[in-house]
Every structure is written in C-alpha cells, then in structure tokens.
N, C-alpha and C positions, 0 to 999 in steps of 0.2 A: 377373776376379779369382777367385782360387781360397776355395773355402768352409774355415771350421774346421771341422776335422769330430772335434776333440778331445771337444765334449761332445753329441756325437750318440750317443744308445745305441744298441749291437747289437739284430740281428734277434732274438736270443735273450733281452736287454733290454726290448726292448719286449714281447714275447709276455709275460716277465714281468709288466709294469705293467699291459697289460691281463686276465691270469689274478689282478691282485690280488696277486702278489707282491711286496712292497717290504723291499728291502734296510736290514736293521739300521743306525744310526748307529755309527760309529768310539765316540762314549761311551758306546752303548748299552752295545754289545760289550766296554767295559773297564769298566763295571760289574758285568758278569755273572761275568767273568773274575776279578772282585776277591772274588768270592761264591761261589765252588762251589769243589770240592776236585780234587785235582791228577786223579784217577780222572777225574773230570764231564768235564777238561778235555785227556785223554787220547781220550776214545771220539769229542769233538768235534772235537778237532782231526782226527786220522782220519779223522772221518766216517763211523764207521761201529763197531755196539758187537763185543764179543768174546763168543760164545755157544760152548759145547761140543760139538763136535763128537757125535754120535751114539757111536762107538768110546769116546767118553770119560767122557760123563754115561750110557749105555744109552739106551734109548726105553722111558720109561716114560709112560705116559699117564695122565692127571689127574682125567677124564672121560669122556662122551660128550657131543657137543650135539645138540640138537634132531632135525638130520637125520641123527641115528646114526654122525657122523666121530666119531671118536676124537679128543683134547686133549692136546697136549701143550705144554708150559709152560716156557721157558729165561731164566732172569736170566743178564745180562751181566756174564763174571767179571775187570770190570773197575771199571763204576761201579755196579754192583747196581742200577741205577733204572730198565733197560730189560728188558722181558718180553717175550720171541718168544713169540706162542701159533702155534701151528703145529695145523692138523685135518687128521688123515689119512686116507684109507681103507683098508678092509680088502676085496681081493676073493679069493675061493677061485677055484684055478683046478687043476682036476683033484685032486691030492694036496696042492698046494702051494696056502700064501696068499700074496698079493702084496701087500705096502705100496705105496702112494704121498703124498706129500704133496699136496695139493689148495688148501689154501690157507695164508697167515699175515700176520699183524700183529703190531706193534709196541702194548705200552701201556708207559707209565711213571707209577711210585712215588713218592710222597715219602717222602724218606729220611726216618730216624730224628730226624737236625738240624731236618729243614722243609727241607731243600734238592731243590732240585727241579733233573734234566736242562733241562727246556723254561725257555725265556726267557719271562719278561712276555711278554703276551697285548698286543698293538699297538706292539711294537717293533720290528718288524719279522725278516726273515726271519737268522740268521748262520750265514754259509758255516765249513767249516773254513779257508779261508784267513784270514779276518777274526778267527776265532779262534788261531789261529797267529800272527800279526799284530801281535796285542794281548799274548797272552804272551811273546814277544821283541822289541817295545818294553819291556814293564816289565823284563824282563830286565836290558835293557841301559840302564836310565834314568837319567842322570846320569855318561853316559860321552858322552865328546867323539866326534864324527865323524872330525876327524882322530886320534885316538891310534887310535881302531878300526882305520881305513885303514893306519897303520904297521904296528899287531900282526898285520893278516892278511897286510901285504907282508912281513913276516916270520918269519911262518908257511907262508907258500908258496914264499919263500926257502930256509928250514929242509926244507921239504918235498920240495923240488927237487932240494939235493944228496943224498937218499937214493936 
C-alpha cells in the first residue's frame, strides 16, 4: 500500500523544526496584516526592505565603532522601520584609499503609531508568501469563486483576441 505523503514535511521542513523555526498561523498572519500600514506590508510581502543605493543617499558615515570601522546608517524608503548599519573599512593603499564594507545588520524602529515591522514574539515565523496570501484573501473577501472564475475566463478571452 502506498504511504500519504501529503502531510510529511520537507528536508528543508524539518531542518526548520529542529532549528526552532515554526511557521506563523494563517490567523496569526491576518492579524498582523489587519495592523500595519500598506509600507510595513509592502517591504514584507517582498521580502525584502528598499535602502538607497550609495549613488543616491552618498556615503556618509555616522561614526566609528569600537574596532575603528566606520558606521553607516540606511532606513528603508519604504516602511522607515528597518535600519541597515553597515561598518566599513578604510585601507590606504599607495596614493589611493580603498573602501570596503566588512560587515552589516538589520535593527528595527518603532514607528511613531507603536507600529512595529517584527510580528509578536511566539508566533511564529511569516514568510512573504503568507503575507501575500493574507492580503489577497482580504482583498477579494466576499466575492464568489465562481464569478472570480468567469471574470478571469473573460479576461483572458478579452486578452486573447489582442
């Protein structure tokens, strides 16, 4: 007899659960999504925030830390709650100095509201597709499956004869 293997996790599944990572609930996820502003819910869906390129903001430095890298600081000019610090070094090499970046992290802000990026602290982890998910269900909440089905066969009807 052949096994189900519908509610078997993947390899990359399990590495999860035993790293401790646990996947957000479906309500968590439409809780969060009911709470944060369309930005919070842009950079998430994504996956990822919008920082300014160097060309664009310049490289100005903030600081120094400790072990003499240089600090540089980028909110994301999307949902303003995420802060690239970025430490670079300086090496002189003949005439010329050489940047490089060496290392950087992520912190996040709470916003002005109290609105905070990061979900509740044990609710586990949401992907951007769960956040995708969750905003096109509400989207479309209170519309029938089939009228959806007809508008898009007639949308790609429409679409066809162009």
């Amino acid at each position: 007899m052949a096994q189900d293997v519908t509610h078997l996790p993947s390899i990359q599944g399990e590495q999860q659960q035993e790293a401790g990572w646990v996947r957000a609930s479906d309500e968590d996820v439409d809780q969060y999504v009911d709470r944060v502003s369309d930005e919070v819910l842009a950079c998430r869906e994504r996956g990822r925030h919008l920082f300014p390129t160097i060309r664009q903001a310049g490289i100005n430095f903030s600081g120094v830390d400790d072990d003499g890298l240089f600090v540089r600081r980028l909110t994301c000019t999307c949902c303003a709650l995420a802060v690239k610090v970025e430490k670079w070094e300086g090496v002189r090499r003949g005439r010329r100095v050489r940047f490089q970046r060496v290392a950087s992290h992520l912190e996040y802000r709470i916003g002005v509201d109290g609105q905070s990026y990061l979900a509740p602290s044990g609710r586990g982890h949401m992907t951007p597709r769960q956040i995708a998910d969750s905003v096109a269900s509400k989207a479309l909440q209170g519309q029938s499956l089939a009228a959806l089905r007809k508008a898009a066969q007639r949308a790609g009807a429409t679409a066809g004869d162009k």
